[in-house]
ROGUDREN-270853 format. One record per residue: residue in three letters; z, x, y of N, C-alpha, C, O, CB in turn; chain; residue number from 1. Coordinates in Angstrom, 3 decimals. Glycine has a CB too. Layout:
ROGUDREN-270853
+-----+----------+----------+----------+----------+----------+----------+----------+----------+----------+----------+----------+----------+----------+----------+----------+-------+-----+
! res !     n.up !   n.east !  n.north !    ca.up !  ca.east ! ca.north !     c.up !   c.east !  c.north !     o.up !   o.east !  o.north !    cb.up !  cb.east ! cb.north ! chain !   n !
+-----+----------+----------+----------+----------+----------+----------+----------+----------+----------+----------+----------+----------+----------+----------+----------+-------+-----+
! ala !        Z !        X !        Y !        Z !        X !        Y !        Z !        X !        Y !        Z !        X !        Y !        Z !        X !        Y !     A ! NUM !
...
+-----+----------+----------+----------+----------+----------+----------+----------+----------+----------+----------+----------+----------+----------+----------+----------+-------+-----+
***
This chain:
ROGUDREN-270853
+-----+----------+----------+----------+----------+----------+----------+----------+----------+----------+----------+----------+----------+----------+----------+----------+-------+-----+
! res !     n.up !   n.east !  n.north !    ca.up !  ca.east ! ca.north !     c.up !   c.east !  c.north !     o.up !   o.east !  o.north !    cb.up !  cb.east ! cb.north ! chain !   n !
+-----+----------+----------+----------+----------+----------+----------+----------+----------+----------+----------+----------+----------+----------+----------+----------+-------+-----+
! unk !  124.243 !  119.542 !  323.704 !  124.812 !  119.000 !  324.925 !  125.320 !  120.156 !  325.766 !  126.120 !  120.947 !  325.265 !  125.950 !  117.984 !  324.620 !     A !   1 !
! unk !  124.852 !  120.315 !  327.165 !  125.552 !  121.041 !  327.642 !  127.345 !  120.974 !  328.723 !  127.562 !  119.962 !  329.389 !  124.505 !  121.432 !  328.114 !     A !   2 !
! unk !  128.019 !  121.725 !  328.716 !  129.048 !  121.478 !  329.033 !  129.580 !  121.145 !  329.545 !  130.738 !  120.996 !  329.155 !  129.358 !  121.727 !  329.060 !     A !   3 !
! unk !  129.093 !  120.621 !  331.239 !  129.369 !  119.654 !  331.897 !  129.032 !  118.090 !  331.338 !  129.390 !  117.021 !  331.831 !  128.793 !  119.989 !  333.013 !     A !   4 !
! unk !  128.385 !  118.291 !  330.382 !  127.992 !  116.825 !  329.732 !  129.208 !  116.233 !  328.919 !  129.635 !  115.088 !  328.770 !  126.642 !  116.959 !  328.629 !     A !   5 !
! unk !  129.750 !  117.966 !  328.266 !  130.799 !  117.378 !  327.077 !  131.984 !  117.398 !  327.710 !  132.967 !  117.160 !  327.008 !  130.958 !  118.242 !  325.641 !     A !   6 !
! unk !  132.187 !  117.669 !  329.116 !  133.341 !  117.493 !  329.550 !  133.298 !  116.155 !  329.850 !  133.963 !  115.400 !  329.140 !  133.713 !  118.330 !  330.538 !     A !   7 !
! unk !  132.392 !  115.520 !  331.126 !  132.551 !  114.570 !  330.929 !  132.582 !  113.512 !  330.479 !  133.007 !  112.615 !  331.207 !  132.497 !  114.565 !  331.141 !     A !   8 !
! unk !  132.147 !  113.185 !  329.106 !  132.170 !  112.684 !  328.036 !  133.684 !  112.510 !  327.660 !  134.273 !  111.435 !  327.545 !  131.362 !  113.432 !  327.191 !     A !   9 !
! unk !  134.234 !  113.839 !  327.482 !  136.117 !  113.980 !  327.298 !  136.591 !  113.265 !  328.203 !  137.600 !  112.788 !  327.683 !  136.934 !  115.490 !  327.526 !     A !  10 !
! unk !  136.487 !  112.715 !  329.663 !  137.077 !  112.560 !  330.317 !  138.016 !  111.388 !  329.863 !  137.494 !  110.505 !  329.182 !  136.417 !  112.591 !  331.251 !     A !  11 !
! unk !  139.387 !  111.287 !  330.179 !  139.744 !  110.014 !  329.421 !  140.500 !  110.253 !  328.147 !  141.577 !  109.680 !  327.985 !  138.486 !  109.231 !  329.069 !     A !  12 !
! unk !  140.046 !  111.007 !  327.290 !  140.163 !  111.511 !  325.797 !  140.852 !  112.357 !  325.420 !  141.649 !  112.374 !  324.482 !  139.232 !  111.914 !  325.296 !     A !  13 !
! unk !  140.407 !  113.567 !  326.580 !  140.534 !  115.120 !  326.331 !  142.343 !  114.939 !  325.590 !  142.417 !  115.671 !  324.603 !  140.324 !  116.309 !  328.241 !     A !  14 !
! unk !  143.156 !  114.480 !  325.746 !  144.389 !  114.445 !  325.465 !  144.488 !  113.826 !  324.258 !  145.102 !  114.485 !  323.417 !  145.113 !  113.908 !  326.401 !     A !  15 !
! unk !  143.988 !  112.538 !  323.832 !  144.270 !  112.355 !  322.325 !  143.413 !  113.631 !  321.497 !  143.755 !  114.256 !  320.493 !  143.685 !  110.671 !  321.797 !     A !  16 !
! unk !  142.410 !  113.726 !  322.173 !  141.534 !  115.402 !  321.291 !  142.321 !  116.311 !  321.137 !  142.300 !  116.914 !  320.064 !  140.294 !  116.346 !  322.105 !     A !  17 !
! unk !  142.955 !  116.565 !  321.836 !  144.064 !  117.781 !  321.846 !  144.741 !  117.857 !  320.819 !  144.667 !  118.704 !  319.928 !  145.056 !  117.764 !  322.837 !     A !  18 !
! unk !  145.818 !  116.464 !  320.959 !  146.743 !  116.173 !  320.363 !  146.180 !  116.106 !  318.753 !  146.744 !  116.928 !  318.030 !  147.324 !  114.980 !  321.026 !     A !  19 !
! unk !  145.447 !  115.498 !  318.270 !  144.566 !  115.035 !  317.253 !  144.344 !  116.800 !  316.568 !  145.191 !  117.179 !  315.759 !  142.956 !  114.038 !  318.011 !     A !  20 !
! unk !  143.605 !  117.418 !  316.818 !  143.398 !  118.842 !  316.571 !  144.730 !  119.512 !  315.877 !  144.709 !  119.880 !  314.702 !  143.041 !  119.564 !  317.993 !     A !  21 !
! unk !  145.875 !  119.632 !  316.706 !  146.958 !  119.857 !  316.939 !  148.035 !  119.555 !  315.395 !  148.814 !  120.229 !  314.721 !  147.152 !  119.027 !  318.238 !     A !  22 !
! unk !  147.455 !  118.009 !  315.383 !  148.095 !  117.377 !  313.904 !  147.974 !  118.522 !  312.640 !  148.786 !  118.823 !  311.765 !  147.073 !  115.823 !  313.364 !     A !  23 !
! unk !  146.799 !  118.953 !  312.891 !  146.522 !  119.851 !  311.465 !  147.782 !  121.204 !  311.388 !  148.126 !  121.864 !  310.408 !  144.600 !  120.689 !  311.574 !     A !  24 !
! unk !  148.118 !  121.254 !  312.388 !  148.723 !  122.626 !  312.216 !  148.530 !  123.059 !  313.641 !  147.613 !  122.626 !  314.338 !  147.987 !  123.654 !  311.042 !     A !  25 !
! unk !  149.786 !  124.281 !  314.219 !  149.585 !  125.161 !  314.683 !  148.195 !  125.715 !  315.386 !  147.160 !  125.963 !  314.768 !  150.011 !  125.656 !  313.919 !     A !  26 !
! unk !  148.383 !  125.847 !  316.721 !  147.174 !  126.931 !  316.970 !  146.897 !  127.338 !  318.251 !  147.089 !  126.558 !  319.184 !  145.885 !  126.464 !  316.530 !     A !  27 !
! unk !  146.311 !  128.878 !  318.502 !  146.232 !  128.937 !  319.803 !  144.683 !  128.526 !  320.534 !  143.575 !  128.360 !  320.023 !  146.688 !  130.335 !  320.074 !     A !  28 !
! unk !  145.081 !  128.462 !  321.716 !  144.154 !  127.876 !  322.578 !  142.637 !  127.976 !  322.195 !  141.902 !  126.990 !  322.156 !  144.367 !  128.460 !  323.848 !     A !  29 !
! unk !  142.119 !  129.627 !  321.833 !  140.792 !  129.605 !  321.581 !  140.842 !  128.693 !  320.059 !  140.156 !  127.675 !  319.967 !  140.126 !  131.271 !  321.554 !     A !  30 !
! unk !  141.319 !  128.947 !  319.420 !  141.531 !  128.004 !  318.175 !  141.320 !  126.777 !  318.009 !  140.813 !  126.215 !  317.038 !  142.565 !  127.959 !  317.824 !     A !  31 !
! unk !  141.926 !  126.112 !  319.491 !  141.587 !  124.796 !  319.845 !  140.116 !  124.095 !  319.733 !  139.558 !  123.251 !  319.032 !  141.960 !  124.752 !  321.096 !     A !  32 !
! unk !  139.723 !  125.234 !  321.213 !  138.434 !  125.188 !  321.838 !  137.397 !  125.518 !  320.450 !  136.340 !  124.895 !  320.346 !  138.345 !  126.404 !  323.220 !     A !  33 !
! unk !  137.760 !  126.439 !  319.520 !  136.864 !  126.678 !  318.310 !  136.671 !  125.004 !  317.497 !  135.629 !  124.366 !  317.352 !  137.753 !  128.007 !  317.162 !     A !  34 !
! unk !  137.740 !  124.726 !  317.173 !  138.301 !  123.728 !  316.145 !  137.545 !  122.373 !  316.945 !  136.852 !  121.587 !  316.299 !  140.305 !  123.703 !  316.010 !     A !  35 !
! unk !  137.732 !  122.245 !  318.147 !  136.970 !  120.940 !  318.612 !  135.597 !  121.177 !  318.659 !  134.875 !  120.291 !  318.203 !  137.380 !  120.422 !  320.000 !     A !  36 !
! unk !  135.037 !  122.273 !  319.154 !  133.540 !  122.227 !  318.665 !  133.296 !  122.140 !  317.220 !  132.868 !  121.068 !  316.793 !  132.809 !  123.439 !  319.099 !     A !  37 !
! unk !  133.485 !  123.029 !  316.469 !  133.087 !  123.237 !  314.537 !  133.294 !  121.332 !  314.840 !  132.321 !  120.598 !  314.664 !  134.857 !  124.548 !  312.859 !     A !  38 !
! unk !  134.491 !  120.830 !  315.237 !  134.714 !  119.421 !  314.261 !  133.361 !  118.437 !  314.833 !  132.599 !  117.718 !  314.187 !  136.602 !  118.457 !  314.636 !     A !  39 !
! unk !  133.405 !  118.677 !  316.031 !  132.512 !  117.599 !  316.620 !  130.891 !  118.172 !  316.594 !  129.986 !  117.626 !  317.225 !  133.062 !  117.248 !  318.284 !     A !  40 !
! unk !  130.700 !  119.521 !  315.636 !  129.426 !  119.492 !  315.145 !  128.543 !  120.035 !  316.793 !  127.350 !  119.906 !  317.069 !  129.052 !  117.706 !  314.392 !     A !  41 !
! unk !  129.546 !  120.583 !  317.553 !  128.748 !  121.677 !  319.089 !  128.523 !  120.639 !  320.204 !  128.143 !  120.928 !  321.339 !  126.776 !  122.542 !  318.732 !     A !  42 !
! unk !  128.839 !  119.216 !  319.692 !  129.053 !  118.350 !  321.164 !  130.181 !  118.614 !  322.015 !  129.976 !  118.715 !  323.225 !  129.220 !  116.855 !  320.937 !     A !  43 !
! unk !  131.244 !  118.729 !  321.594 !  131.953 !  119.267 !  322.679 !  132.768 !  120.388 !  322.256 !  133.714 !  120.549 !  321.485 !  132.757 !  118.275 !  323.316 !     A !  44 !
! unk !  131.893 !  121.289 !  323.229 !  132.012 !  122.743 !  323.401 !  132.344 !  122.697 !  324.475 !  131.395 !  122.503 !  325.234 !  130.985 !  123.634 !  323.204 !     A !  45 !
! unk !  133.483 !  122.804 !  325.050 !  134.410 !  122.714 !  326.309 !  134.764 !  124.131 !  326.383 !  135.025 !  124.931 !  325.485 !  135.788 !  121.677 !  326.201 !     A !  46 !
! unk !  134.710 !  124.274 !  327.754 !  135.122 !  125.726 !  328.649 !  136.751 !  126.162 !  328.556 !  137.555 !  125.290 !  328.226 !  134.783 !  125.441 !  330.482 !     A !  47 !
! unk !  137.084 !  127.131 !  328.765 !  138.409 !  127.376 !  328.453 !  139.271 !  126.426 !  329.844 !  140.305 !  125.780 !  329.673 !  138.669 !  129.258 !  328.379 !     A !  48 !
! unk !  138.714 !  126.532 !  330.847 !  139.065 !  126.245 !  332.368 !  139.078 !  125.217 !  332.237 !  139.712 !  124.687 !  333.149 !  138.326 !  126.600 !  333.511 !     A !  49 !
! unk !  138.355 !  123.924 !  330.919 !  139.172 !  122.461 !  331.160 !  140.114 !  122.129 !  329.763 !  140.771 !  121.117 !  329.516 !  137.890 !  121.013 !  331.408 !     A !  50 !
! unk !  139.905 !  123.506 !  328.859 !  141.367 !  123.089 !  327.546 !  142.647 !  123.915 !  328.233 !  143.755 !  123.382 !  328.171 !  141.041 !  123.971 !  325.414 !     A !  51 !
! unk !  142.546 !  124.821 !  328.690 !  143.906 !  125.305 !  329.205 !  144.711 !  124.792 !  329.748 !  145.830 !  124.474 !  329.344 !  143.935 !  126.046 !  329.837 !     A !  52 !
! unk !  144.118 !  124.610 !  330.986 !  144.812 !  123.150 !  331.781 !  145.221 !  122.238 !  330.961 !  146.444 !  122.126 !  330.877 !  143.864 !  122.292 !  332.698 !     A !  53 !
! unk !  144.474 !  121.434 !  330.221 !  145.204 !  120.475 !  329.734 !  146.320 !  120.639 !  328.261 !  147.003 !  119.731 !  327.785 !  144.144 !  119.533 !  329.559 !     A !  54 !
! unk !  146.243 !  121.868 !  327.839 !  147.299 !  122.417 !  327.077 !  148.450 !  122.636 !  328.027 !  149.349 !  121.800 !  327.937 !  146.874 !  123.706 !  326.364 !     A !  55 !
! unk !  148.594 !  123.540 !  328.868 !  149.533 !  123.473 !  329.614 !  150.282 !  122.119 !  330.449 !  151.449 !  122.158 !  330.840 !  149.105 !  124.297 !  330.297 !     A !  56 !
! unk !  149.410 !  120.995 !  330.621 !  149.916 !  119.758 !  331.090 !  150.637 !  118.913 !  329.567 !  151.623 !  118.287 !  329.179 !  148.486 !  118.867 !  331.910 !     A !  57 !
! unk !  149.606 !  119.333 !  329.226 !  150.864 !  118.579 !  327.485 !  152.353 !  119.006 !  327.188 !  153.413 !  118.435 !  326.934 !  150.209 !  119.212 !  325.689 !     A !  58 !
! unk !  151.916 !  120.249 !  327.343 !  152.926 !  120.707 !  327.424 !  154.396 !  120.662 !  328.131 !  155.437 !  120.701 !  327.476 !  152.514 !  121.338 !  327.506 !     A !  59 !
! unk !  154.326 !  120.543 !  330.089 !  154.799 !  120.273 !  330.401 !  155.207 !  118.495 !  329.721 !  156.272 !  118.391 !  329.113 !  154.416 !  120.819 !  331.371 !     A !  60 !
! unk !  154.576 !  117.596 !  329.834 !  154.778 !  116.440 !  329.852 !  155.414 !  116.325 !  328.413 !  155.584 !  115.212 !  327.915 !  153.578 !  115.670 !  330.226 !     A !  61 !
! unk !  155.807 !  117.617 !  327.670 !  157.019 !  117.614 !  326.174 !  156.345 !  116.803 !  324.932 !  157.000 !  116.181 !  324.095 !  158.776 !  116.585 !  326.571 !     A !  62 !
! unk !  154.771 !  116.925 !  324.953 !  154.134 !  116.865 !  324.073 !  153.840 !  117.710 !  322.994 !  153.632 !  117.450 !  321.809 !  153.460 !  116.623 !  324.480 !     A !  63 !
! unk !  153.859 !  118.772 !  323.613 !  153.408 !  120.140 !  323.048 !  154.569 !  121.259 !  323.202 !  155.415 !  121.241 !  324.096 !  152.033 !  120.653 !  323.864 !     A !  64 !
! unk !  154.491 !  122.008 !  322.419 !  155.384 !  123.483 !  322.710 !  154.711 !  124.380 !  322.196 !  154.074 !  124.236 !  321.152 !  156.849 !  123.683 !  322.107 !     A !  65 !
! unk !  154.773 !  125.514 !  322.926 !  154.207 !  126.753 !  322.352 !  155.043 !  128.025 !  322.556 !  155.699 !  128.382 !  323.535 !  152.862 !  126.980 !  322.939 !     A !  66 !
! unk !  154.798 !  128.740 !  321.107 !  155.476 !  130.175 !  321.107 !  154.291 !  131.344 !  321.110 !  153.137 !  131.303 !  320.682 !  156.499 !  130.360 !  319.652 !     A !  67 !
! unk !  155.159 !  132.564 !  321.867 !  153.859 !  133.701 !  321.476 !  153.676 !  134.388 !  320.094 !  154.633 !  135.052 !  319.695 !  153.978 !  134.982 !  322.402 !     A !  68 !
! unk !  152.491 !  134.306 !  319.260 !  152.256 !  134.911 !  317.957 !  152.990 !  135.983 !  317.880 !  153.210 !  136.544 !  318.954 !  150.938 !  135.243 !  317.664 !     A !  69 !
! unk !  153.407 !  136.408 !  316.999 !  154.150 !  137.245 !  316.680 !  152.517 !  138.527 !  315.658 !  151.557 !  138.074 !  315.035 !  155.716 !  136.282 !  315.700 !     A !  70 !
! unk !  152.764 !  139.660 !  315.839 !  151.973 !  140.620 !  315.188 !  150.515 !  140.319 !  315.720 !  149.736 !  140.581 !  314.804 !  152.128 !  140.530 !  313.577 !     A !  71 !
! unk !  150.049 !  140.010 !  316.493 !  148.487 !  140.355 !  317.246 !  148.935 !  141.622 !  318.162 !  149.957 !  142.074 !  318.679 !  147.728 !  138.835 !  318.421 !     A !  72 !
! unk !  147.423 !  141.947 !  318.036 !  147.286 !  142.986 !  318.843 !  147.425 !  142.794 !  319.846 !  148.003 !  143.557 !  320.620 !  146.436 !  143.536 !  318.828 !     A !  73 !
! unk !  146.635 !  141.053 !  320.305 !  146.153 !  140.366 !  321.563 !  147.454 !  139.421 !  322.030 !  147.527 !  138.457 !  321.269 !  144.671 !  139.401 !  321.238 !     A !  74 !
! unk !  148.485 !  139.406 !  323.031 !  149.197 !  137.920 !  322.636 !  148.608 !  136.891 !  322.850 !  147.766 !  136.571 !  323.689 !  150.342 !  137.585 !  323.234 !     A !  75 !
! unk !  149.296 !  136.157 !  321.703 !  148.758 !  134.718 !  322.009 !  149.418 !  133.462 !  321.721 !  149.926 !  133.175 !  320.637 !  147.629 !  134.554 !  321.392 !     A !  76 !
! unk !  149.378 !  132.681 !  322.819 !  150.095 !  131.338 !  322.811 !  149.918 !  130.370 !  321.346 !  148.728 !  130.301 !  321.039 !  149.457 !  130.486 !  324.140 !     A !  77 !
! unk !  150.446 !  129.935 !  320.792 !  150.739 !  129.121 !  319.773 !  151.060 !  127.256 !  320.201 !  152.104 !  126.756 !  320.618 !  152.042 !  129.930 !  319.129 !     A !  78 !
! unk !  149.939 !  126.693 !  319.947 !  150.712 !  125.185 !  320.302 !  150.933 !  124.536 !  319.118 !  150.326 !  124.885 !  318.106 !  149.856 !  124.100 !  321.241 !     A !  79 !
! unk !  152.019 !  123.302 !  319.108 !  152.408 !  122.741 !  318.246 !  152.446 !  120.952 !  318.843 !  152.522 !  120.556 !  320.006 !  153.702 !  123.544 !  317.827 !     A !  80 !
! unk !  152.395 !  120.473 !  318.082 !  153.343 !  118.652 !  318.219 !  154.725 !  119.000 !  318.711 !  155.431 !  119.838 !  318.150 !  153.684 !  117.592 !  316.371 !     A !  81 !
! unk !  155.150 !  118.192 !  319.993 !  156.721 !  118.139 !  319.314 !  156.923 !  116.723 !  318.834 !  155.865 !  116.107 !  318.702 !  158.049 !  118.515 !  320.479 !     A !  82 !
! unk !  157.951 !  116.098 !  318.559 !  157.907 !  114.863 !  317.887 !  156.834 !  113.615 !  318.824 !  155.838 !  112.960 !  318.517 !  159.625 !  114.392 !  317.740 !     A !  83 !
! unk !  157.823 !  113.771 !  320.286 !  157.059 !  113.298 !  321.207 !  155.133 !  113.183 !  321.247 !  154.438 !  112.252 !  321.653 !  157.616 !  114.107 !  322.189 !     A !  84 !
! unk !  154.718 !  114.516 !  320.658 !  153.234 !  114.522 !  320.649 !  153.058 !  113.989 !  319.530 !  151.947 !  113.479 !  319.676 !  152.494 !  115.781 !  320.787 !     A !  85 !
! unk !  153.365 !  113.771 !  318.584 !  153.378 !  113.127 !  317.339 !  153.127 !  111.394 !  317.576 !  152.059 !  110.830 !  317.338 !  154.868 !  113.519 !  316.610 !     A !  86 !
! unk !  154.424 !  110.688 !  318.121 !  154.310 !  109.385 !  318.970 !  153.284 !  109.028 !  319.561 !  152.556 !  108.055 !  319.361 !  155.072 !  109.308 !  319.889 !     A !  87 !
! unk !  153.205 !  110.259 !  320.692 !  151.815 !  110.002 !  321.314 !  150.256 !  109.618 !  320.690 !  149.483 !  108.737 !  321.067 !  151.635 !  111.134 !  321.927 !     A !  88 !
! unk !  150.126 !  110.460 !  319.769 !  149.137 !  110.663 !  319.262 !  148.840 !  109.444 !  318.371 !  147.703 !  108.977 !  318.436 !  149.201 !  111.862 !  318.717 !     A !  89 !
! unk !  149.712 !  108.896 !  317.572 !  150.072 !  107.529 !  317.241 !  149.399 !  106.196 !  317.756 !  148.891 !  105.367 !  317.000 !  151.308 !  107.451 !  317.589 !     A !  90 !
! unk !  149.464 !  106.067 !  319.367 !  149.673 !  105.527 !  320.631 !  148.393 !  105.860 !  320.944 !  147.830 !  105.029 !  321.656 !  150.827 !  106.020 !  321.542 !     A !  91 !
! unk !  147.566 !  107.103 !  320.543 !  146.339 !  107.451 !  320.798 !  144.896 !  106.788 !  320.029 !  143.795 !  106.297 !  320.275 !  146.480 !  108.771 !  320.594 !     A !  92 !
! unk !  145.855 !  107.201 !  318.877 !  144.515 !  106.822 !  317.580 !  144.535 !  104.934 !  317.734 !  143.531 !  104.240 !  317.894 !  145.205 !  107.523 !  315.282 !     A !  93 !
! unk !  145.534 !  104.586 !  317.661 !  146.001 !  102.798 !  317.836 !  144.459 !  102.550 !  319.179 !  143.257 !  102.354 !  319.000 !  148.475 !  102.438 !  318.882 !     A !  94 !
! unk !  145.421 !  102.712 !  320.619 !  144.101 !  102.511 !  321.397 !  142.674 !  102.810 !  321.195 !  141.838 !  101.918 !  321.340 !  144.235 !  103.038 !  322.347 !     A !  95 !
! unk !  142.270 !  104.274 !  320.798 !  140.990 !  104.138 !  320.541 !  140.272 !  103.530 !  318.944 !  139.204 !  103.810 !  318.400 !  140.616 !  105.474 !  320.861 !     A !  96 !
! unk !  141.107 !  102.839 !  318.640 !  140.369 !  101.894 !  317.446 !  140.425 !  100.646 !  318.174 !  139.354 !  100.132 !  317.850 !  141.189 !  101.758 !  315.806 !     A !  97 !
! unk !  140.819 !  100.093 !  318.708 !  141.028 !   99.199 !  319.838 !  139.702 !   99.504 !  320.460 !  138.664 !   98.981 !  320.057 !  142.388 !   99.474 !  320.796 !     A !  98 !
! unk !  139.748 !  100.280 !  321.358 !  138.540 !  100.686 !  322.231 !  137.211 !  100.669 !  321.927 !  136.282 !  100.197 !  322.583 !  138.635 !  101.817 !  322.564 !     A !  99 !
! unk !  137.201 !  101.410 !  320.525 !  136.113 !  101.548 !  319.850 !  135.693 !  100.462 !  319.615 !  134.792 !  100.058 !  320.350 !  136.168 !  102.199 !  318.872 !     A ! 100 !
! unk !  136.088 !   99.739 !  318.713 !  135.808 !   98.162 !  317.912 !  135.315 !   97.312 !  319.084 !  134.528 !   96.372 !  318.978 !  137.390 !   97.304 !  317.138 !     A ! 101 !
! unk !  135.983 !   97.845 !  320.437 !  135.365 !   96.429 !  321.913 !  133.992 !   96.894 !  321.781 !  133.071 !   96.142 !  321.460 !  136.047 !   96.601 !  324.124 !     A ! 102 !
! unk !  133.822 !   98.450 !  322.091 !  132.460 !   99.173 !  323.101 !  131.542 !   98.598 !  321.443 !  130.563 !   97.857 !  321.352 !  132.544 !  101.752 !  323.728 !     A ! 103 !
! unk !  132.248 !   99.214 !  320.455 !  131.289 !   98.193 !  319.435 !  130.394 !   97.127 !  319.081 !  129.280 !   97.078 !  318.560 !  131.651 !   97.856 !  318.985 !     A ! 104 !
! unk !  131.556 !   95.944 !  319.700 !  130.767 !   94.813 !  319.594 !  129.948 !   94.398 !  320.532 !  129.106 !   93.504 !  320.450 !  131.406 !   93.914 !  319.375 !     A ! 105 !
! unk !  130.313 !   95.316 !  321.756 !  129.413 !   95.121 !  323.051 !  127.952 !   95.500 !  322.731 !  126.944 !   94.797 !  322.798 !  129.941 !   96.075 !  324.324 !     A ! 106 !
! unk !  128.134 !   97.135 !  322.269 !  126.629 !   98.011 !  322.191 !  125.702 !   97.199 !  321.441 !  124.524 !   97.011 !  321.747 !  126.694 !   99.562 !  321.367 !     A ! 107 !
! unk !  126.601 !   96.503 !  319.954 !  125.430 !   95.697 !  318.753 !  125.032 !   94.189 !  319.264 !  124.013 !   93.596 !  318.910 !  126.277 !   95.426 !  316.952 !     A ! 108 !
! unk !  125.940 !   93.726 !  320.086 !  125.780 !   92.445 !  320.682 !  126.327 !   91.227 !  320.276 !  126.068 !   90.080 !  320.642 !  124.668 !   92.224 !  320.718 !     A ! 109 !
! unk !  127.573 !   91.902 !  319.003 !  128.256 !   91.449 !  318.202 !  129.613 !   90.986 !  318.601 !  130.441 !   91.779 !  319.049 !  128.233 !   92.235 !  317.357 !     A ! 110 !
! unk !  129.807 !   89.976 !  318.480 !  131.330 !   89.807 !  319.323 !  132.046 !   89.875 !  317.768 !  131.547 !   89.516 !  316.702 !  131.689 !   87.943 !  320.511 !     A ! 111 !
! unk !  133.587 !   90.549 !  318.064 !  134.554 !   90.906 !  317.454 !  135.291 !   89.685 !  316.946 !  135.655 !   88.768 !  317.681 !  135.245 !   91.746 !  318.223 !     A ! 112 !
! unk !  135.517 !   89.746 !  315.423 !  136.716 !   88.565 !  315.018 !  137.655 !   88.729 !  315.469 !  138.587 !   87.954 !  315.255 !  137.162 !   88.343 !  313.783 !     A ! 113 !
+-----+----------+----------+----------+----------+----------+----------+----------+----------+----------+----------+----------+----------+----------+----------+----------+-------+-----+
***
């Protein structure tokens, strides 16, 4: 897929993805952008110019916090959950099983119990 494909694909998402990633632990930005491609198997391989932004908007909005690594050569930003992103993310996974299970029964032609 190329990258305007997998962005817009994220559109909508990109924030529980974040957050979701995030759960495992600690990490900085390229880390992110690494960690969501390896997971999703090179479908979304997103540009730094649409995870930054939205790290930094998590952030503001007290989802996220980040410190600078301590001992790189390179600095580098560190993001975390704060409890708040934790909630969120909660609030995230809930809706898209919700979501999923509709577009589900739509695609098979299956209506939902």
């Amino acid at each position: 897929m190329d990258t305007v494909a997998g962005t817009e694909r994220t559109k909508g998402h990109l924030d529980a993805l974040l957050l979701a990633l995030l759960a495992s632990g600690p990490q900085h930005g390229y880390g992110v952008i690494a960690e969501l491609r390896d997971r999703s198997e090179g479908e979304l391989d997103l540009p730094e110019g649409t995870v930054y932004p939205a790290l930094h908007r998590l952030e503001r909005a007290g989802l996220l916090e980040s410190t600078w690594a301590p001992g790189t050569t390179r600095r580098r930003r560190v993001y975390s959950l704060t409890a708040a992103g934790w909630t969120a993310l909660s609030a995230e996974r809930h809706e898209w099983a919700r979501f999923s299970t509709a577009v589900g029964s739509v695609l098979s032609g299956v209506a939902s119990a």
